[in-house]
C-alpha positions, 0 to 999 in steps of 0.5 A: 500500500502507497504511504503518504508522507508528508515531506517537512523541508526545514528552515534552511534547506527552504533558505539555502539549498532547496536542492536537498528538498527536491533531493529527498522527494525524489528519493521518497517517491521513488521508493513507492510514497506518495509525497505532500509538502504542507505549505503551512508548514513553518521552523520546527520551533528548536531556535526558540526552545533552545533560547528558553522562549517556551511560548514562542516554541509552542506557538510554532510547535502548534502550527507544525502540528497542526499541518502535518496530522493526517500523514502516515509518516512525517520525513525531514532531510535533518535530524535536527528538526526530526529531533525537535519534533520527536523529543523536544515537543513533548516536553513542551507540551508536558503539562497539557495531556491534550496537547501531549497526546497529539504531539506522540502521535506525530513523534512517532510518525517522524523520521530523518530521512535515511533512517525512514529510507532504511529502517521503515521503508526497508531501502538496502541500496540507491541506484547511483555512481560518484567517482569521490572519496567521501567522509561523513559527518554524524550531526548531533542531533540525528546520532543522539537523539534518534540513532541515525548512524549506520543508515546513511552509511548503508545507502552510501555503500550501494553508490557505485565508484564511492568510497567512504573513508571515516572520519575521525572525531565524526560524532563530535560536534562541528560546533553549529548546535543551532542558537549556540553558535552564535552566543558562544562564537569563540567557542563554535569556532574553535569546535569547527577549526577541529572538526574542519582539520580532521576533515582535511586529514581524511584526505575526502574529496567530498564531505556529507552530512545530514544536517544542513546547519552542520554543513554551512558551518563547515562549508564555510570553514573549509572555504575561509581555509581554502580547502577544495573539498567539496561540500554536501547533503547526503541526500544530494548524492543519494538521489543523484542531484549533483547539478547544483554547486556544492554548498560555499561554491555559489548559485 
């Protein structure tokens, strides 16, 4: 039977790399799920719950909430704002039984994209070759919060001509985390020069991740250091949406 997904884009990829969008409904729709994008769909609401504006992060939380009932799954390209919905909106809502009954239902009908291609959807393998030696980055929120680690892995290793070398520290922060970057800033930088050099190390022409906060931030570092390592979203290889430049490369 044909599922219906319900596609949630996310702030970022809408604002700075639709192509991961269009990545992943190519690659849902492929695997037999009939895909809607909610157009009244806003952020996930992790800025202000991060920030401690509970309020704010409910109001938003509701409109998501509300535009994304009705679906058999939910499926974002980020474990960040997948994370949100899961775990984040329960404790919002903690005090309301009301609310929290709805918020269970839609956390337990939300995936990050790999981890529905594989662990729902059964998916072993994406049709596709790259020619690239590939690293990976584990983004916090994805590894952490909803174990997505050999998922994306998985998928990778049915690419023809890929080959992934590991890379060293990849569970450790690149140092985004959302609202953190920007009230601790020496600090995220220090975190993102480390993460930036293991990656050089690993000697990768190409560097993916499923996060898209995670990848402007290290995109940005490797092009302030002058690396020409290449930067993008794992979806993007997985459905062989390789037109676009790579992230920090310009329109």
């Amino acid at each position: 039977m044909e599922r219906r997904v319900a596609l949630f884009v996310t702030c970022l990829v809408d604002l700075y790399r639709p192509s991961v969008g269009f990545a992943a409904l190519s690659l849902l729709e492929a695997n037999g799920c009939a895909v809607e994008v909610p157009e009244a769909q806003t952020c996930c609401g992790q800025p202000a719950y991060n920030s401690g504006e509970k309020r704010l992060a409910q109001e938003v939380a509701l409109q998501v909430i509300e535009a994304f009932e009705g679906f058999d799954y939910v499926v974002a390209p980020s474990g960040s704002c997948a994370g949100m919905i899961r775990e984040g909106y329960a404790e919002l809502f903690a005090d309301d039984p009301t609310m929290l009954l709805r918020v269970e239902r839609l956390a337990h009908r939300t995936y990050e994209l790999t981890s529905f291609l594989v662990d729902v959807l059964g998916v072993k393998a994406v049709p596709g070759k790259l020619d690239k030696k590939v690293t990976y980055h584990d983004s916090c929120s994805g590894l952490r919060e909803l174990g997505v680690k050999a998922q994306p892995r998985q998928l990778l290793a049915g690419v023809e001509g890929l080959s992934l070398t590991e890379l060293e520290d990849a569970e450790v922060c690149c140092g985004f985390g959302g609202t953190f970057c920007v009230k601790y800033p020496e600090i995220s930088d220090r975190m993102v020069t480390n993460k930036t050099e293991r990656i050089v190390e690993s000697g990768a022409d190409l560097l993916l991740a499923g996060d898209m906060g995670c990848l402007l931030n290290m995109a940005g570092k490797l092009k302030r250091r002058g690396s020409k390592i290449e930067v993008r979203h794992v979806a993007e290889v997985l459905a062989g949406a390789l037109d676009s430049p790579a992230i920090g490369e310009g329109n």
